[in-house]
N, CA, C and O atoms as a Maestro MAE file, in Angstrom:
{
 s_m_m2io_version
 :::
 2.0.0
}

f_m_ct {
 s_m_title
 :::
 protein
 m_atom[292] {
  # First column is atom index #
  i_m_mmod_type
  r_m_x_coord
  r_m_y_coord
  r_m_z_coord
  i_m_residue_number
  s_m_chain_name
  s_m_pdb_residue_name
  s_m_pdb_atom_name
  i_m_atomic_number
  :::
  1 25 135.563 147.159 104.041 1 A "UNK " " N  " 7
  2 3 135.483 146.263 105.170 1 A "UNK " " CA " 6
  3 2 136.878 145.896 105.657 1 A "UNK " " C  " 6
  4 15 137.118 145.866 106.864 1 A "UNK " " O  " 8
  5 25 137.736 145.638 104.806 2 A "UNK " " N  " 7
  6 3 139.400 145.237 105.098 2 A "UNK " " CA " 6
  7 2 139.447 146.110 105.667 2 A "UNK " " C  " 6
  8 15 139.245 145.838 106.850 2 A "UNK " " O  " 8
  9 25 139.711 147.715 105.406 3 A "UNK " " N  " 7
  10 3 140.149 148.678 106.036 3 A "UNK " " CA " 6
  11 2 139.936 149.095 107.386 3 A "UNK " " C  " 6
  12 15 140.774 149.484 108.199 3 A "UNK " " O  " 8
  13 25 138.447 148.935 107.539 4 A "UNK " " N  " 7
  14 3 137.585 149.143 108.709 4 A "UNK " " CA " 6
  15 2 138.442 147.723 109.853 4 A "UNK " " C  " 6
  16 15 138.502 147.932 111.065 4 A "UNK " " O  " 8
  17 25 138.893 146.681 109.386 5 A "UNK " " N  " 7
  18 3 139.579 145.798 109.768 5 A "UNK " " CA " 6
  19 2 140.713 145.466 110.729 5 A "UNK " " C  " 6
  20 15 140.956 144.714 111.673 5 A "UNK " " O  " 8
  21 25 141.570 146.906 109.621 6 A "UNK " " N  " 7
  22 3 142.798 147.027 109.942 6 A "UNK " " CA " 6
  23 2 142.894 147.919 111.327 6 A "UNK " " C  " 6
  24 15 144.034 148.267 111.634 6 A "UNK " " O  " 8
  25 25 141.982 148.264 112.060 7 A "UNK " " N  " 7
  26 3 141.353 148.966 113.142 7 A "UNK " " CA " 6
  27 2 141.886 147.717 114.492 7 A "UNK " " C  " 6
  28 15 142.356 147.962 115.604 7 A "UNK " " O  " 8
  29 25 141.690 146.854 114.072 8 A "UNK " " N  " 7
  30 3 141.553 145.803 115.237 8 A "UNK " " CA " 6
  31 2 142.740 145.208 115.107 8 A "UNK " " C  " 6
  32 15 143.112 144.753 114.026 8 A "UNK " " O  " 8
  33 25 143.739 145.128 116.636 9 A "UNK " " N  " 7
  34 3 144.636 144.799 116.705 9 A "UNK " " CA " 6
  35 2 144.988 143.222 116.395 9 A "UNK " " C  " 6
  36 15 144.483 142.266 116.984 9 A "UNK " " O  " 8
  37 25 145.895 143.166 115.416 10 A "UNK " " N  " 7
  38 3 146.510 141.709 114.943 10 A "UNK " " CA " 6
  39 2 147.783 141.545 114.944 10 A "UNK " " C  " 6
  40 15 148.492 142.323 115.582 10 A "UNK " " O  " 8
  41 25 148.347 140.434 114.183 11 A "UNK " " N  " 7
  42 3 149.309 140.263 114.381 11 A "UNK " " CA " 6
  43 2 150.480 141.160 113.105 11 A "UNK " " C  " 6
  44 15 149.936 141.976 112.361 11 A "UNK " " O  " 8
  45 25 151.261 141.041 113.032 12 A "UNK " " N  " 7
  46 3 152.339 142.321 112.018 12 A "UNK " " CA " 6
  47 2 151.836 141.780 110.613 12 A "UNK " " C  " 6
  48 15 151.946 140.583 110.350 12 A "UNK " " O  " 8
  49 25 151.423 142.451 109.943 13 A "UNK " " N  " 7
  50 3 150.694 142.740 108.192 13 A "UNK " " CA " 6
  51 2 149.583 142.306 108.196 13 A "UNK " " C  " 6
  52 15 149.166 141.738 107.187 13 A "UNK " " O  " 8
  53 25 148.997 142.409 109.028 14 A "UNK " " N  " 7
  54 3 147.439 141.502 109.228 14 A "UNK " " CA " 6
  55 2 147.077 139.826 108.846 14 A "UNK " " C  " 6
  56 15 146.039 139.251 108.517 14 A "UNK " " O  " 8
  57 25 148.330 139.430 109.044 15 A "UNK " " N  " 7
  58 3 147.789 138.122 108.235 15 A "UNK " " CA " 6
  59 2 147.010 137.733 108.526 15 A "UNK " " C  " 6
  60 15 146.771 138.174 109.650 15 A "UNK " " O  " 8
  61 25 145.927 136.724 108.066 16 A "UNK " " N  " 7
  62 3 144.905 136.138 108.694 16 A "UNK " " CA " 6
  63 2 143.678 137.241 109.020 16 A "UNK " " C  " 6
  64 15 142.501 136.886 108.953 16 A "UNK " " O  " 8
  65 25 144.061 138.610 109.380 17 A "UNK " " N  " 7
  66 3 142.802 139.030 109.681 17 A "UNK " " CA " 6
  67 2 142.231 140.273 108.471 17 A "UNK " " C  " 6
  68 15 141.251 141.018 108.500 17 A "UNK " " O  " 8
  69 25 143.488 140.065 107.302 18 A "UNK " " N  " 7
  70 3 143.243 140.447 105.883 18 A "UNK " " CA " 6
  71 2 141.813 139.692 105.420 18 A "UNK " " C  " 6
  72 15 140.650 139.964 105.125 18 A "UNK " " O  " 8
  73 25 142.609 138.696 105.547 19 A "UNK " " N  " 7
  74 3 142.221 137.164 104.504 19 A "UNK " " CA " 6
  75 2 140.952 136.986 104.698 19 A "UNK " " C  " 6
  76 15 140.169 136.828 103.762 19 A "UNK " " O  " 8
  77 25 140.558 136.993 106.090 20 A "UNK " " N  " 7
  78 3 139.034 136.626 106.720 20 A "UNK " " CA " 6
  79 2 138.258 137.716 106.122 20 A "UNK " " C  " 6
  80 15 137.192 137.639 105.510 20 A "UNK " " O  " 8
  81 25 138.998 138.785 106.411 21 A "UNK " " N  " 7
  82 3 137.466 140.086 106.475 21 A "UNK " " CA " 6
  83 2 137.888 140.232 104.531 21 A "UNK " " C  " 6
  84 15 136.978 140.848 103.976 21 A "UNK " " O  " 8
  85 25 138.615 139.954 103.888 22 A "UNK " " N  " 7
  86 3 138.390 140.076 102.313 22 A "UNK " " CA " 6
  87 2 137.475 138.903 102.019 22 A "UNK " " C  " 6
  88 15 136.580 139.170 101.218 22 A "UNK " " O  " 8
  89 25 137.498 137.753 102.454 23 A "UNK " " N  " 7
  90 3 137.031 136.535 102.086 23 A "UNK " " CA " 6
  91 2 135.151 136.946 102.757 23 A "UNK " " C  " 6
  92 15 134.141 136.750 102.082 23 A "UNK " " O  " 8
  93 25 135.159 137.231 103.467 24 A "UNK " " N  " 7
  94 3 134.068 138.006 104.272 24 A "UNK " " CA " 6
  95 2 133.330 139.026 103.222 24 A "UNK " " C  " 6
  96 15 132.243 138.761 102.709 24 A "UNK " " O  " 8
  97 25 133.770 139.744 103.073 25 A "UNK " " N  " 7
  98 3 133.281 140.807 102.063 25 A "UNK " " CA " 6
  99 2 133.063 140.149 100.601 25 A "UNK " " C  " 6
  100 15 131.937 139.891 100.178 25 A "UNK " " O  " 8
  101 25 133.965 139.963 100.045 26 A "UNK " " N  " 7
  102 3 133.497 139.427 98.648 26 A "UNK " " CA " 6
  103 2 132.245 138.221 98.662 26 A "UNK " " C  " 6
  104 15 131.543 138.173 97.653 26 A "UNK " " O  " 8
  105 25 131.981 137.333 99.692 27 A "UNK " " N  " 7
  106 3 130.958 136.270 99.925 27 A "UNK " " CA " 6
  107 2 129.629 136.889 99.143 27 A "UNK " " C  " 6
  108 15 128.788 136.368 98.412 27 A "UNK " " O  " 8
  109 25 129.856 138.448 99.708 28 A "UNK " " N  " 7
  110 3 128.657 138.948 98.822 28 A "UNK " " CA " 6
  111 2 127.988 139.641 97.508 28 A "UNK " " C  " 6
  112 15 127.006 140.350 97.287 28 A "UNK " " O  " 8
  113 25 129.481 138.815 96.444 29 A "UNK " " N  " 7
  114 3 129.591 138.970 95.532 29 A "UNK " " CA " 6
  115 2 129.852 137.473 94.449 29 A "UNK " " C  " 6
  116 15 129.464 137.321 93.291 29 A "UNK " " O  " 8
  117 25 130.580 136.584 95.255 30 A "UNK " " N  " 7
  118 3 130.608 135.425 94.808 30 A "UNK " " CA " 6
  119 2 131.038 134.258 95.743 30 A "UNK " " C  " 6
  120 15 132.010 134.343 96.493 30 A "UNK " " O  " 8
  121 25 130.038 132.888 95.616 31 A "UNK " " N  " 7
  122 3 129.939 132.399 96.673 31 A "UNK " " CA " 6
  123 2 130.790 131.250 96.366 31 A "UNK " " C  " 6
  124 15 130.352 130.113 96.547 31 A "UNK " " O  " 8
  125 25 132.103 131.474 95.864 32 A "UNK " " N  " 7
  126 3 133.093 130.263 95.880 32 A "UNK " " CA " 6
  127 2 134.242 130.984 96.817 32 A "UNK " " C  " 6
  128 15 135.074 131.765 96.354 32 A "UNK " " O  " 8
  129 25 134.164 130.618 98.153 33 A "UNK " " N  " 7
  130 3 135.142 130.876 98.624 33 A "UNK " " CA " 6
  131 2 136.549 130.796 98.098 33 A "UNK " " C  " 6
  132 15 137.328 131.702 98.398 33 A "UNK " " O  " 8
  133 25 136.901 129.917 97.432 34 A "UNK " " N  " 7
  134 3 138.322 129.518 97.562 34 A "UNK " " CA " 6
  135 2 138.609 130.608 96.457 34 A "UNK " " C  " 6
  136 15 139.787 130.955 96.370 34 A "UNK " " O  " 8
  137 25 137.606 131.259 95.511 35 A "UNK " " N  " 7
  138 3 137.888 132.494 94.686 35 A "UNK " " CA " 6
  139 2 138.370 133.396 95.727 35 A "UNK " " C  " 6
  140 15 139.542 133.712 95.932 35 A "UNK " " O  " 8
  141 25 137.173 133.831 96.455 36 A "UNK " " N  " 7
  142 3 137.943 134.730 97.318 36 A "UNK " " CA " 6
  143 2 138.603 134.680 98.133 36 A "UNK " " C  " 6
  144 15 138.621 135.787 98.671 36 A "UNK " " O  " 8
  145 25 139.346 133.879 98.707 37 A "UNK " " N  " 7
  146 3 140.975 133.320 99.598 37 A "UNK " " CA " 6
  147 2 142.031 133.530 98.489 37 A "UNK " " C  " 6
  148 15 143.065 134.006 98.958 37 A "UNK " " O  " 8
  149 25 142.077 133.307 97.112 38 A "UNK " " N  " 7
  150 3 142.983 133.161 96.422 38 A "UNK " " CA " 6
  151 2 143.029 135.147 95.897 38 A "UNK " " C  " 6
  152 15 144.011 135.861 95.690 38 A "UNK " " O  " 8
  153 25 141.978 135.380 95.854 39 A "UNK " " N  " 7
  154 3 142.343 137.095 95.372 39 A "UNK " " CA " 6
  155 2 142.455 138.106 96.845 39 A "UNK " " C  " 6
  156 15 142.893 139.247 96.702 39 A "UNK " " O  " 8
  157 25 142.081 137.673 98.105 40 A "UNK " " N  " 7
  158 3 142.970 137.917 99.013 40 A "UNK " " CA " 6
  159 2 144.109 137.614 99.263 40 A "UNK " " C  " 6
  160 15 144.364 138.371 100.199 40 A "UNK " " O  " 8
  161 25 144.804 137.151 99.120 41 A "UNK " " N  " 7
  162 3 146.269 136.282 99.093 41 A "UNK " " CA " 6
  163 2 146.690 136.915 97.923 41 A "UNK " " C  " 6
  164 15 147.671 137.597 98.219 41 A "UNK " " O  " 8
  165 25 146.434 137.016 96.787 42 A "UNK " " N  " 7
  166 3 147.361 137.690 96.063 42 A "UNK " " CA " 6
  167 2 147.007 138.978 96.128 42 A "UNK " " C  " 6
  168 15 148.071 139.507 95.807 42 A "UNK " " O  " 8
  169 25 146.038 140.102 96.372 43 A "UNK " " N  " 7
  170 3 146.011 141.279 96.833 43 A "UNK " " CA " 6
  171 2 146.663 141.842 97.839 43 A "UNK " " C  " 6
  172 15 147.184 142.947 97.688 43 A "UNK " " O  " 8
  173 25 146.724 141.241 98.882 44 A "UNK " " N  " 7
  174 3 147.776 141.438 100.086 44 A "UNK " " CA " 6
  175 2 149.247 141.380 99.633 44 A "UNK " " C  " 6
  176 15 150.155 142.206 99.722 44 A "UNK " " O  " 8
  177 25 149.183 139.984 99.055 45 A "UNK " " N  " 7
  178 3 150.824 139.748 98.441 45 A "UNK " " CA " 6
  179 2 151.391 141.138 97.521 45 A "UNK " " C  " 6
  180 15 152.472 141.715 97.632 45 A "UNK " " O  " 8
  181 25 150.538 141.358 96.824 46 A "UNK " " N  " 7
  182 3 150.845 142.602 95.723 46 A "UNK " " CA " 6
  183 2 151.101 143.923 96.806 46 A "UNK " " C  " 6
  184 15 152.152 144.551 96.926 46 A "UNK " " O  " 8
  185 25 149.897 144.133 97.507 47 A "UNK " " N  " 7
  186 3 150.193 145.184 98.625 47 A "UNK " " CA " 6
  187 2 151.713 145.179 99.394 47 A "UNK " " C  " 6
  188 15 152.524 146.104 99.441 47 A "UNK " " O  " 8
  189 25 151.823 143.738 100.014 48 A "UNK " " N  " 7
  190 3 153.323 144.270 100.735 48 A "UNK " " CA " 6
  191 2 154.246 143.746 99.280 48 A "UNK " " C  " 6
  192 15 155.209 144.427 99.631 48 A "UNK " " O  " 8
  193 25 154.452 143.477 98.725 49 A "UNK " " N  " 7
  194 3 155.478 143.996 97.841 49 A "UNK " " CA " 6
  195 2 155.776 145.317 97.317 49 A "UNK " " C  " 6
  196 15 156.943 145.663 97.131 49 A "UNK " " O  " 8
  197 25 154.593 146.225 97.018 50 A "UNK " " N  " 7
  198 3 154.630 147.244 96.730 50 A "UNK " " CA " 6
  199 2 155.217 148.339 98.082 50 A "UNK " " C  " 6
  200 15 155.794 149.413 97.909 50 A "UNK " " O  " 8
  201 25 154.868 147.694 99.433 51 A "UNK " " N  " 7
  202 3 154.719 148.687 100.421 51 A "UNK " " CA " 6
  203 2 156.255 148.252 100.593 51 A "UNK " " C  " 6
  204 15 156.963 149.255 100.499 51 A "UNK " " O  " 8
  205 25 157.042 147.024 100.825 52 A "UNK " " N  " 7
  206 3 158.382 147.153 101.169 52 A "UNK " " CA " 6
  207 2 159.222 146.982 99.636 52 A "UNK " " C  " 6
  208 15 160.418 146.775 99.841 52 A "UNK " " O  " 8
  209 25 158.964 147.012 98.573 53 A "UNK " " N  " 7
  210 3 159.754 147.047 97.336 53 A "UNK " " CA " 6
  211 2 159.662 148.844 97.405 53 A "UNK " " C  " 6
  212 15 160.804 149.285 97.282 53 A "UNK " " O  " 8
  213 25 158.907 149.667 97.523 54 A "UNK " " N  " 7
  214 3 158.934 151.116 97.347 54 A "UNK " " CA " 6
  215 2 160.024 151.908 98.584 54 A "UNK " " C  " 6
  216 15 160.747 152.899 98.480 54 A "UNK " " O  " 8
  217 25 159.741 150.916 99.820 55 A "UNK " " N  " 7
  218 3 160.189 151.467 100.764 55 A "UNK " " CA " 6
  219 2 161.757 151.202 101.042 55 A "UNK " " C  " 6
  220 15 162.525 151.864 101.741 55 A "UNK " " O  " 8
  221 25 161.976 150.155 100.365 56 A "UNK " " N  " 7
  222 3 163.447 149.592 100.056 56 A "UNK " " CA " 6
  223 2 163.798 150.940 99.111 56 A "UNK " " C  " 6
  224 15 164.358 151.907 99.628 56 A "UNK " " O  " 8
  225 25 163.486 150.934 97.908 57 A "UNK " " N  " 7
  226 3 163.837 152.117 96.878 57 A "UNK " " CA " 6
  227 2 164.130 153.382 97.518 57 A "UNK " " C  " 6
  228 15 165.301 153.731 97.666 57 A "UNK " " O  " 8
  229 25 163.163 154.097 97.910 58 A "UNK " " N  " 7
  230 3 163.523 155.019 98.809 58 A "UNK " " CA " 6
  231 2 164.539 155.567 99.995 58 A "UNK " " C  " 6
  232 15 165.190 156.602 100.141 58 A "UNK " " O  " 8
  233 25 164.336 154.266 100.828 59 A "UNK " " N  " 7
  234 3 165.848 153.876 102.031 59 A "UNK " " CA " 6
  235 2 166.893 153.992 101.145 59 A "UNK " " C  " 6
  236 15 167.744 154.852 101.372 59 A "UNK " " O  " 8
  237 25 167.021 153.028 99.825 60 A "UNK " " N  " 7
  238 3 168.545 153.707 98.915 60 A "UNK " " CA " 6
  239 2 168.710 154.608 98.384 60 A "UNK " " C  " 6
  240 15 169.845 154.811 97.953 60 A "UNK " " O  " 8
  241 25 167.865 155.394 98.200 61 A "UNK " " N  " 7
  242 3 167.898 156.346 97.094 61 A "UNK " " CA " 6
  243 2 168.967 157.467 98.228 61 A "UNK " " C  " 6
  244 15 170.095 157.887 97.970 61 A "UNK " " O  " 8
  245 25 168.209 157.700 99.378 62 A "UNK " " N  " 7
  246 3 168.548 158.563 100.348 62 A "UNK " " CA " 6
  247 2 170.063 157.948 100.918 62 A "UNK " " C  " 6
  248 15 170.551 158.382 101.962 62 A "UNK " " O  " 8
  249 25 170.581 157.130 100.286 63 A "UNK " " N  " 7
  250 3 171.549 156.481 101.061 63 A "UNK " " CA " 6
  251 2 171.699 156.011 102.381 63 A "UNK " " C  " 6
  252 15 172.554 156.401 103.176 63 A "UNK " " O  " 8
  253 25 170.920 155.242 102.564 64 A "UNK " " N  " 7
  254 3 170.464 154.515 103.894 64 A "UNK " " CA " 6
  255 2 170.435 153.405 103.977 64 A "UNK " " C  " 6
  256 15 170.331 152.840 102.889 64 A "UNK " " O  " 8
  257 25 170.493 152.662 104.987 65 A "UNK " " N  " 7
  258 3 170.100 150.951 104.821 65 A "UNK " " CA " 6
  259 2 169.403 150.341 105.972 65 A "UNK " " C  " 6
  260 15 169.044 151.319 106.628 65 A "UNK " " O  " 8
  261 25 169.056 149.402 106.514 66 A "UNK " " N  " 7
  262 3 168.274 149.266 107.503 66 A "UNK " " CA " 6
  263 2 169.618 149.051 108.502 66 A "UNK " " C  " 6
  264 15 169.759 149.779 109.484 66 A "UNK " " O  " 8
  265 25 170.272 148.342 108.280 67 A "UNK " " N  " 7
  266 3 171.453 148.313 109.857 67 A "UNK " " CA " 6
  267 2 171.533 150.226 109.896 67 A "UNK " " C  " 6
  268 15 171.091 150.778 110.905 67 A "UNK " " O  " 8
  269 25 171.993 150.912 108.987 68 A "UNK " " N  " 7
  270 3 172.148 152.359 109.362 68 A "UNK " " CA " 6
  271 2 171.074 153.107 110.433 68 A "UNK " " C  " 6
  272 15 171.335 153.871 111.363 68 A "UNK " " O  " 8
  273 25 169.751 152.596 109.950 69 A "UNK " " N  " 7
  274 3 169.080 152.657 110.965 69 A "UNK " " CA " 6
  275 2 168.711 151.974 113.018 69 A "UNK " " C  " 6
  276 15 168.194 152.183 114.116 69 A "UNK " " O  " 8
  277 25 169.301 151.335 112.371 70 A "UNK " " N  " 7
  278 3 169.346 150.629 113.837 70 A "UNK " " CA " 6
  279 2 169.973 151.676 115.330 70 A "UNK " " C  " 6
  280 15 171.160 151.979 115.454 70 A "UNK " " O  " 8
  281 25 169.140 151.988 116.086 71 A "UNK " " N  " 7
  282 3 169.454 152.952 116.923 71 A "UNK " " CA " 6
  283 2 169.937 152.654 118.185 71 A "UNK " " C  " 6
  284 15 170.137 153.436 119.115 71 A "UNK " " O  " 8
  285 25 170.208 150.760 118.115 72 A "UNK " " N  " 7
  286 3 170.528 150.037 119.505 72 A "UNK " " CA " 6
  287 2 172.205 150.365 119.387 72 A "UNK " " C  " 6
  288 15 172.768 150.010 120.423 72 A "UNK " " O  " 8
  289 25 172.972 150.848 118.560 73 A "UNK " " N  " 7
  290 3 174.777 150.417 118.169 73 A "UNK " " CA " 6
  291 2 175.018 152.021 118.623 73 A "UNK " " C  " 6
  292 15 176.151 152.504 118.607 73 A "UNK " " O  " 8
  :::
 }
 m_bond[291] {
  # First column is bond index #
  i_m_from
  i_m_to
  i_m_order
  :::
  1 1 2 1
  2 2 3 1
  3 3 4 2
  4 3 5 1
  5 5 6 1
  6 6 7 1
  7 7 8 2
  8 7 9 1
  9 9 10 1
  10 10 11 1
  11 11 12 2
  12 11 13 1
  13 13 14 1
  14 14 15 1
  15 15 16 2
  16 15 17 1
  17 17 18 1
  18 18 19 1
  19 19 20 2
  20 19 21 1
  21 21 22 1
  22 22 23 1
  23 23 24 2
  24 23 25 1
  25 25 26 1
  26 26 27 1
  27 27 28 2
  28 27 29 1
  29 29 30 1
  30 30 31 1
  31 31 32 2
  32 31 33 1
  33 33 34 1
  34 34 35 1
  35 35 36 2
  36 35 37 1
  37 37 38 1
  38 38 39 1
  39 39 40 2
  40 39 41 1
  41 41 42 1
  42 42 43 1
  43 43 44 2
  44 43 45 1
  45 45 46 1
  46 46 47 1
  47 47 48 2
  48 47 49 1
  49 49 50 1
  50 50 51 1
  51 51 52 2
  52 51 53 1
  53 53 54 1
  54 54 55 1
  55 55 56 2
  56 55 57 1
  57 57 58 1
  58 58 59 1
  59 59 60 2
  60 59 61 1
  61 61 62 1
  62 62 63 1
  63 63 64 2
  64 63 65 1
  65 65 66 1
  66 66 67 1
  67 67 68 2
  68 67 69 1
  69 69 70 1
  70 70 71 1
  71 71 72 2
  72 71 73 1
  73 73 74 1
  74 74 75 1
  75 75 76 2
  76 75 77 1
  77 77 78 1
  78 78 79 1
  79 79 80 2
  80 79 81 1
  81 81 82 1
  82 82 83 1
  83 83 84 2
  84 83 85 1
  85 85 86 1
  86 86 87 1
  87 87 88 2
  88 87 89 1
  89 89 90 1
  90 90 91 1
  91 91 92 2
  92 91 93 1
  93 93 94 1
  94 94 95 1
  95 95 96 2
  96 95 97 1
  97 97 98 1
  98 98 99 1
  99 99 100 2
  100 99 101 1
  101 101 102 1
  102 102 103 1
  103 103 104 2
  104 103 105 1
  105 105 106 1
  106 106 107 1
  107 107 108 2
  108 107 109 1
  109 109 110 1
  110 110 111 1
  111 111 112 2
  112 111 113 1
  113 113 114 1
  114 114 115 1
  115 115 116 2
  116 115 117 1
  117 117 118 1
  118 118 119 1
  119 119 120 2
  120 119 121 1
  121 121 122 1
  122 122 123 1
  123 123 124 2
  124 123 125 1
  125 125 126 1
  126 126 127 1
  127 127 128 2
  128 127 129 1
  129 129 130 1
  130 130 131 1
  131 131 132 2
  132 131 133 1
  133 133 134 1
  134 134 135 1
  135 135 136 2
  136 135 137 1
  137 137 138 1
  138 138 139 1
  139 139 140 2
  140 139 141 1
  141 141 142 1
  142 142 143 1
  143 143 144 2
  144 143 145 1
  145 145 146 1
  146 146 147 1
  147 147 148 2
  148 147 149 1
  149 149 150 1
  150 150 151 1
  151 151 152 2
  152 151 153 1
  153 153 154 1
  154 154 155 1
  155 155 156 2
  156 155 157 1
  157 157 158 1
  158 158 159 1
  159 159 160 2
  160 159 161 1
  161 161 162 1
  162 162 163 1
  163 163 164 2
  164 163 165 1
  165 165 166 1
  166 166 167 1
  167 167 168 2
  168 167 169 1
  169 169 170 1
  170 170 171 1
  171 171 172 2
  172 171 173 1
  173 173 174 1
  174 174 175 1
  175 175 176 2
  176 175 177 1
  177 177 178 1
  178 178 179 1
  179 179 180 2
  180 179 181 1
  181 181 182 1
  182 182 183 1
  183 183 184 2
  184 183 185 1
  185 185 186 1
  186 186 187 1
  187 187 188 2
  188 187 189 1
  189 189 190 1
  190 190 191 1
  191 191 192 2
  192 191 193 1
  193 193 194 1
  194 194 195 1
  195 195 196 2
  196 195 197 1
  197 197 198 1
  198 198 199 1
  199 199 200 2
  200 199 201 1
  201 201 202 1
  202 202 203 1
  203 203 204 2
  204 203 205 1
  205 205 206 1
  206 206 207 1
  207 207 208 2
  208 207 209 1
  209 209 210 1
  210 210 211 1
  211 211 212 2
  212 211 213 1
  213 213 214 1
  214 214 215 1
  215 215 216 2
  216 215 217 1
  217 217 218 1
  218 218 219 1
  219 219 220 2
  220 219 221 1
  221 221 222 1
  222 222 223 1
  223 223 224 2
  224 223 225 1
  225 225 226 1
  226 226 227 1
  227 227 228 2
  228 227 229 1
  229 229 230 1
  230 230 231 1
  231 231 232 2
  232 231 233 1
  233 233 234 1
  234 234 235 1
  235 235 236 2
  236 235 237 1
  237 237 238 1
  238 238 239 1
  239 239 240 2
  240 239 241 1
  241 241 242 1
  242 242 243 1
  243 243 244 2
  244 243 245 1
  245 245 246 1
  246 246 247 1
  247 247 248 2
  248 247 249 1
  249 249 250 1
  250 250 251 1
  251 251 252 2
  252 251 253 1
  253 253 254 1
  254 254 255 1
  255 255 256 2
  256 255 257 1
  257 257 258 1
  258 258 259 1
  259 259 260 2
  260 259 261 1
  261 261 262 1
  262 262 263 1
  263 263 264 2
  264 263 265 1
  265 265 266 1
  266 266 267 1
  267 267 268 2
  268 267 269 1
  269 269 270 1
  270 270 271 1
  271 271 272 2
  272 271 273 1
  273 273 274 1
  274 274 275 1
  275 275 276 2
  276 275 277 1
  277 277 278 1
  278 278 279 1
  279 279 280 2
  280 279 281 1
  281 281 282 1
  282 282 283 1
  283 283 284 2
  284 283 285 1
  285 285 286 1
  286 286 287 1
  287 287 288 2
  288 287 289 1
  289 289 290 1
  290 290 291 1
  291 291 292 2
  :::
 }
}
């Protein structure tokens, strides 16, 4: 359902429209919301750490940095 989610335009990392459609989906597994707000929030959290901690690694590895990238200079 998140995924199917990520279809519909939001704002940059989906905030908010993670949270809803995870909190949404799990309802039909357990009916304490604030369970499922709190394992959306840290699932997402884990996600972009992984997505910009990997992507940082990589940019150095190759010897790069984000100003190097900058294509406005």
């Amino acid at each position: 359902m998140v995924n199917l989610g990520s279809a519909i335009p939001s704002s940059p990392g989906y905030i908010g429209v993670y949270h809803y459609l995870a909190v949404l989906a799990l309802s039909l597994w357990t009916p304490d919301k604030n369970a499922a707000l709190a394992y959306a929030i840290g699932t997402h959290a884990l996600n972009m750490i992984a997505n910009v901690g990997l992507g940082s690694f990589y940019l150095s590895r190759e010897g790069l940095s984000l100003r190097s990238l900058n294509t406005n200079t």
